[in-house]
Backbone bond lengths (Angstrom), bond angles and torsions (degrees), N, CA, C in turn:
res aa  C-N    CA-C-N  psi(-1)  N-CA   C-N-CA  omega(-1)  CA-C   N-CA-C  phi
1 X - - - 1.452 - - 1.519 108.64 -
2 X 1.290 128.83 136.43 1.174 139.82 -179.66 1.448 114.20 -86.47
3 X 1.241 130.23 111.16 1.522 125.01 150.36 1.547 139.87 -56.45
4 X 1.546 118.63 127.85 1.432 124.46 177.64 1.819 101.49 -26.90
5 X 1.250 93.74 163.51 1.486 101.03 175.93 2.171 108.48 -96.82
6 X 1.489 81.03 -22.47 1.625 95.01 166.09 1.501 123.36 -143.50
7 X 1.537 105.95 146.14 1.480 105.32 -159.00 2.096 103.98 -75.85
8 X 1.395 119.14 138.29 1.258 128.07 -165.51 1.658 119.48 -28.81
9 X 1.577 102.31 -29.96 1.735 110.99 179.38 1.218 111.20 -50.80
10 X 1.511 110.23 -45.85 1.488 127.27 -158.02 2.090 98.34 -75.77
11 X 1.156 93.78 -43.76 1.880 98.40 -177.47 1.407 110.47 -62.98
12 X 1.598 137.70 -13.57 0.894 118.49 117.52 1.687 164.85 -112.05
13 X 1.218 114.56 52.86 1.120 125.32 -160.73 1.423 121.82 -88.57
14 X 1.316 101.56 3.60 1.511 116.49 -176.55 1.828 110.76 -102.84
15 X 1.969 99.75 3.09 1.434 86.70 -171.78 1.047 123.48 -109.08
16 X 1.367 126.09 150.78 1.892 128.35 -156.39 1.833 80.20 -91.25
17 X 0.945 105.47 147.80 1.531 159.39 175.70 1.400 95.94 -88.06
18 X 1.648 117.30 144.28 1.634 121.98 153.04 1.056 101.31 122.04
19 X 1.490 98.58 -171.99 1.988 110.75 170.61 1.985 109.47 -92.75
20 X 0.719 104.16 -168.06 1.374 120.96 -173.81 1.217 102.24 -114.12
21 X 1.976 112.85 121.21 1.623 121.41 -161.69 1.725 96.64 -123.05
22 X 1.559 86.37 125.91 1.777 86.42 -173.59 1.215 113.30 -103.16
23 X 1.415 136.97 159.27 1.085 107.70 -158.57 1.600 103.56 -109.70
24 X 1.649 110.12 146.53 1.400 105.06 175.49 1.733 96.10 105.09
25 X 1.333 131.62 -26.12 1.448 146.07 -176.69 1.593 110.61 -62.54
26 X 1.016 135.64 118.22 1.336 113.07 170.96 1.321 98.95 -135.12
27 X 1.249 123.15 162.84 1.760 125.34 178.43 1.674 100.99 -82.30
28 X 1.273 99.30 164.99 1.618 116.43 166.26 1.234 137.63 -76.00
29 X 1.345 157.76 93.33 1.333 123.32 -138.29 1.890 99.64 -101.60
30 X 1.496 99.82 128.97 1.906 96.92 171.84 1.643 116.09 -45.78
31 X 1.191 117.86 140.85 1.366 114.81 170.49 1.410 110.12 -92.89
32 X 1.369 120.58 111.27 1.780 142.15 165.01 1.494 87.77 -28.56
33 X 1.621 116.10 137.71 1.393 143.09 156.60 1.850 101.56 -68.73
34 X 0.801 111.75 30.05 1.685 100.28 170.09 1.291 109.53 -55.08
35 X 1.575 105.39 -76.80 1.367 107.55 177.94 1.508 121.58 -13.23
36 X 1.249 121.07 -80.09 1.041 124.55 -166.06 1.662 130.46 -52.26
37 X 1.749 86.53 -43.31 1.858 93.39 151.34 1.040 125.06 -48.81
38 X 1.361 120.24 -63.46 1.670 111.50 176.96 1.386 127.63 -50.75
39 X 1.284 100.99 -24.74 1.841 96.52 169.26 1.398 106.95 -61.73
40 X 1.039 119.09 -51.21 1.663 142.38 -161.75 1.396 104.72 -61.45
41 X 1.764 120.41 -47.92 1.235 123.28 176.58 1.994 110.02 -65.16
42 X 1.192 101.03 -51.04 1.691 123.58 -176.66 2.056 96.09 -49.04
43 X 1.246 119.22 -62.02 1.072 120.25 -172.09 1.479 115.73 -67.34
44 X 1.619 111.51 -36.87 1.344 125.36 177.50 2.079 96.22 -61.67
45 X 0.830 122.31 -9.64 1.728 101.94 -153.50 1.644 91.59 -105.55
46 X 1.921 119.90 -23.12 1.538 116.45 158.02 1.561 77.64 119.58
47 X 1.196 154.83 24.64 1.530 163.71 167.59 1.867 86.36 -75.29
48 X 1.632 108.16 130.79 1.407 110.95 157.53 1.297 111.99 -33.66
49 X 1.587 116.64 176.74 1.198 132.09 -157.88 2.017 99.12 -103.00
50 X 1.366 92.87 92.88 1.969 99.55 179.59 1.238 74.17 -91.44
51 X 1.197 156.29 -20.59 1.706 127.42 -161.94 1.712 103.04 -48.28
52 X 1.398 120.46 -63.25 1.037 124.70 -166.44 1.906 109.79 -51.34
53 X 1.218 121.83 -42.41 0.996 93.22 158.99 1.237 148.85 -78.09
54 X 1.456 110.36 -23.12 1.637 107.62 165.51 1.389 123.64 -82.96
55 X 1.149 106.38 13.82 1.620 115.58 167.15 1.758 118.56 -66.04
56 X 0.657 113.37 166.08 1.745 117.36 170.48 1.777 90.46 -94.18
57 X 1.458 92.82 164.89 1.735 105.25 -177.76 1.766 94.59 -76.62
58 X 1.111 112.29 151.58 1.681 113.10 166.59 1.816 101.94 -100.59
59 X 0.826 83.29 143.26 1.798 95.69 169.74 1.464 108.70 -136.55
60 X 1.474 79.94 120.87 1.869 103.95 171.48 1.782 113.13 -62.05
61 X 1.059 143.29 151.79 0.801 156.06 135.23 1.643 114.41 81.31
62 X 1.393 117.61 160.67 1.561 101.32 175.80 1.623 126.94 -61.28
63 X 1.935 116.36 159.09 1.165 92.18 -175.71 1.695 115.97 -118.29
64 X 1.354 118.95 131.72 1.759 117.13 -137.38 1.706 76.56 -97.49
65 X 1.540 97.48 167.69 1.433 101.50 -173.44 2.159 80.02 -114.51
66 X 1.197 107.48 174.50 1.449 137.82 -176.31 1.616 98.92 -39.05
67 X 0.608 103.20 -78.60 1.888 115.78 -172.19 1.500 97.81 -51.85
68 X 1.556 130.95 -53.24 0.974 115.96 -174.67 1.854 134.53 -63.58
69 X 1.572 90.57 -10.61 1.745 126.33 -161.98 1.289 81.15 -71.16
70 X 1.695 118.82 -74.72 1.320 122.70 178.92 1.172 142.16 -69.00
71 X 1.697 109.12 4.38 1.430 99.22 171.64 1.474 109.50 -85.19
72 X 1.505 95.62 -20.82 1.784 112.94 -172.04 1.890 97.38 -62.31
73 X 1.243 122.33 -64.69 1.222 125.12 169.69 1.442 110.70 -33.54
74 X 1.144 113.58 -59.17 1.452 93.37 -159.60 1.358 113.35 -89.10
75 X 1.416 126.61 4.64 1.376 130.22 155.76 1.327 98.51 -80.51
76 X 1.341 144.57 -18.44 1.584 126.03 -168.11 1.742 85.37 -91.32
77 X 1.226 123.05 -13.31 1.498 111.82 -168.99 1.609 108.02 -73.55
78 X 1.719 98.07 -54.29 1.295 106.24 176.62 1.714 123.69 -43.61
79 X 1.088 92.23 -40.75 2.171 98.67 175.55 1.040 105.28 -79.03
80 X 1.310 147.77 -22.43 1.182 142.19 161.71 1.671 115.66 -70.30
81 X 1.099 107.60 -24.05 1.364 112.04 -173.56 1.685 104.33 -93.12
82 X 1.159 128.50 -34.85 1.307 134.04 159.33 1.642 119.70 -74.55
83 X 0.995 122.30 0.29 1.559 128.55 -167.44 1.878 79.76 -114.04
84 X 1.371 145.74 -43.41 1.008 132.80 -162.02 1.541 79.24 -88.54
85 X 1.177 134.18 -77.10 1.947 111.91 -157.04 1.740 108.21 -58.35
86 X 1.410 127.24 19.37 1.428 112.33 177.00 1.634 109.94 76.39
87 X 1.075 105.92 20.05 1.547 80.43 -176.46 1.506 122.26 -133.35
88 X 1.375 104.20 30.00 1.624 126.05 -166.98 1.807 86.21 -109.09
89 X 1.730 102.36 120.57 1.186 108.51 172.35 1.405 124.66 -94.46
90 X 1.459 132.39 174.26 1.079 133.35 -174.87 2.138 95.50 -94.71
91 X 1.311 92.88 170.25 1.368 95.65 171.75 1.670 125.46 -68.50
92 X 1.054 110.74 -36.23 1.123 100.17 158.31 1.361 137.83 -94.71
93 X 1.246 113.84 12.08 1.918 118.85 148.08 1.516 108.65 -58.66
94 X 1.730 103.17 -43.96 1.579 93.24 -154.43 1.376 96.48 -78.07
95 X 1.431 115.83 -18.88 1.761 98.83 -165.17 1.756 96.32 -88.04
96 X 1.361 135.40 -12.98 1.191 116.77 141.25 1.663 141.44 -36.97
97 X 1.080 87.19 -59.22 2.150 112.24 178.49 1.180 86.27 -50.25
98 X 1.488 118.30 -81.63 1.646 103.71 -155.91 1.683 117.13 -74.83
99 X 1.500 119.46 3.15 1.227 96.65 161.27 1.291 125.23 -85.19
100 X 1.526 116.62 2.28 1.753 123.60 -161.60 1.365 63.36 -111.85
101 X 1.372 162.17 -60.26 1.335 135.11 -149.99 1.264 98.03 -52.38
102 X 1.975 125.81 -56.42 1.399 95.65 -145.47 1.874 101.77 -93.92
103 X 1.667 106.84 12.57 1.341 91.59 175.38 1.713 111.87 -75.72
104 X 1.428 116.96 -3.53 1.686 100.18 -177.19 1.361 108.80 -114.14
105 X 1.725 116.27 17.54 1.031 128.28 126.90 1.537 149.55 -6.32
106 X 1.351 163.26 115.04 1.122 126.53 -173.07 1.586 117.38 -96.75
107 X 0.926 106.75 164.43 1.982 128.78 177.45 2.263 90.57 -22.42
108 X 1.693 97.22 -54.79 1.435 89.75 -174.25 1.730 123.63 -48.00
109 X 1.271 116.02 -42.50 1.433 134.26 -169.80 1.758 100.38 -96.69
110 X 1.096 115.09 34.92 1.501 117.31 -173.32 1.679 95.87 -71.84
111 X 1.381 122.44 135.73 1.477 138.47 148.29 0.933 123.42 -116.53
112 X 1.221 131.71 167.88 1.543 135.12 166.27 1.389 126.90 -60.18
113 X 1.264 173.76 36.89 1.013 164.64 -103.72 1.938 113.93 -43.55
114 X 1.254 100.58 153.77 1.756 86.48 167.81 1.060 100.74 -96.83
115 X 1.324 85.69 154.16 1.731 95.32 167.91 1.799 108.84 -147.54
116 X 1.519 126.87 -174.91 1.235 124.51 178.69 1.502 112.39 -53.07
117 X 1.309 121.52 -50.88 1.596 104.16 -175.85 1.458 118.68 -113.26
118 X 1.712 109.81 44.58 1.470 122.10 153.66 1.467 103.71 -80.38
């Protein structure tokens, strides 16, 4: 049997240690809850209410961009515009209609009917 020419320590001594550094990568750093303590301390000590101003603004509800403003409008137009000629149904008209639609249907186009706990 032949022996290494160097004993195993030495085969690796050339190797870097660590994680793998990419370049351009940097971590995120958490932002410390200070803030919020200091409100907490400030309000705790009987000082008027600065919370409200160092608060961020709250905003109610989601926020729609342009196109979405008006698609919403002009679908609220359309139900309004069918709710004034009578002819905006309730949910259960329509799930009537289309079950007599597909009963005169033939055997080929057969579905299940809807019903409440489809």
């Amino acid at each position: 049997a032949t022996r290494p020419l160097w004993p195993m320590s030495d085969a690796y001594s050339n190797v870097v240690g660590g994680g793998l550094k990419l370049k351009g990568a940097t971590k995120k750093k958490k932002r410390k809850q200070r803030d919020e303590e200091v409100v907490e301390e400030t309000t705790a000590v009987g000082e008027p209410s600065t919370s409200a101003a160092l608060s961020a603004p709250v905003t109610t509800g989601p926020i729609h961009t342009g196109t979405e403003k008006r698609r919403k409008e002009t679908l609220l137009n359309r139900q309004l515009d069918l709710a004034k000629q009578g002819k905006l149904k309730t949910h259960r008209e329509q799930v009537k209609d289309f079950n007599n639609y597909l009963g005169k249907l033939t055997e080929h186009y057969d579905l299940p009917k809807v019903s409440k706990g489809n």
